[in-house]
N, C-alpha and C positions, 0 to 999 in steps of 0.2 A: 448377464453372463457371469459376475464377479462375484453374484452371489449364489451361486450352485455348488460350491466344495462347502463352505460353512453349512448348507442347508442340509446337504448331505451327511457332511460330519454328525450332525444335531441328528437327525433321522436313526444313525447309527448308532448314538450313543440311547437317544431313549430306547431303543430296540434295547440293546443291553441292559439298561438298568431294569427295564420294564421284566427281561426274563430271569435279572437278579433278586428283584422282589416277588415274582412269582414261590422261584422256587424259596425264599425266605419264609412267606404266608406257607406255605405247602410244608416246610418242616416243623412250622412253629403249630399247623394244624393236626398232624401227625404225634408232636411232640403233646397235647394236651388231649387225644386221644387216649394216648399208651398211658401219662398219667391218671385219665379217669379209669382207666382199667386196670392199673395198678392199684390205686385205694381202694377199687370193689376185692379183689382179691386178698387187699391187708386185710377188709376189715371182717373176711369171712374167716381167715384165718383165725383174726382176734378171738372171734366170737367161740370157738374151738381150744384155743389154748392154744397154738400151733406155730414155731417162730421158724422161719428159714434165712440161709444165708446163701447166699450167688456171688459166687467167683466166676471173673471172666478174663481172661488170659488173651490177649492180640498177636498173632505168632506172624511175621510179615517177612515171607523169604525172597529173595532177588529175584526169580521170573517170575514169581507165581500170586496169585491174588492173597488177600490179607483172610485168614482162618484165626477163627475165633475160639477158645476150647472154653467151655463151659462146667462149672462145678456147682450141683443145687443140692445143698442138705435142708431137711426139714428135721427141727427140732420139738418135742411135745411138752410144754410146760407142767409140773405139775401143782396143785393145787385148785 
């Protein structure tokens, strides 16, 4: 009987870490996604001459959820 709060403790806490690493692997799988599909996109650009620049702006007001304003120019190299 003296050992069911420690057992329980232990049960809860790998519960937690288990769904802390979950979502860990999950951003770092997402994260190297968005990377491979950013190089396909640099390098079709490249192949065109074509350079862009992304501004993005975090606008975070007291009720309301976090808006993101977004700015994408594309520039044409020449030569």
């Amino acid at each position: 009987m003296t050992y069911v709060v420690p057992i329980i403790i232990a049960a809860i806490a790998i519960t937690l870490l288990g769904m802390g690493w979950g979502a860990l692997n999950n951003y770092r799988n997402n994260l190297s996604i968005a990377e491979a599909n950013k190089s396909k996109v640099d390098s079709i650009l490249l192949a065109y001459n074509i350079d862009y620049e992304l501004k993005l702006d975090f606008i975070k007001t007291f009720h309301e959820g976090l808006k993101v304003k977004s700015d994408l120019r594309f520039k044409i190299r020449k030569g």
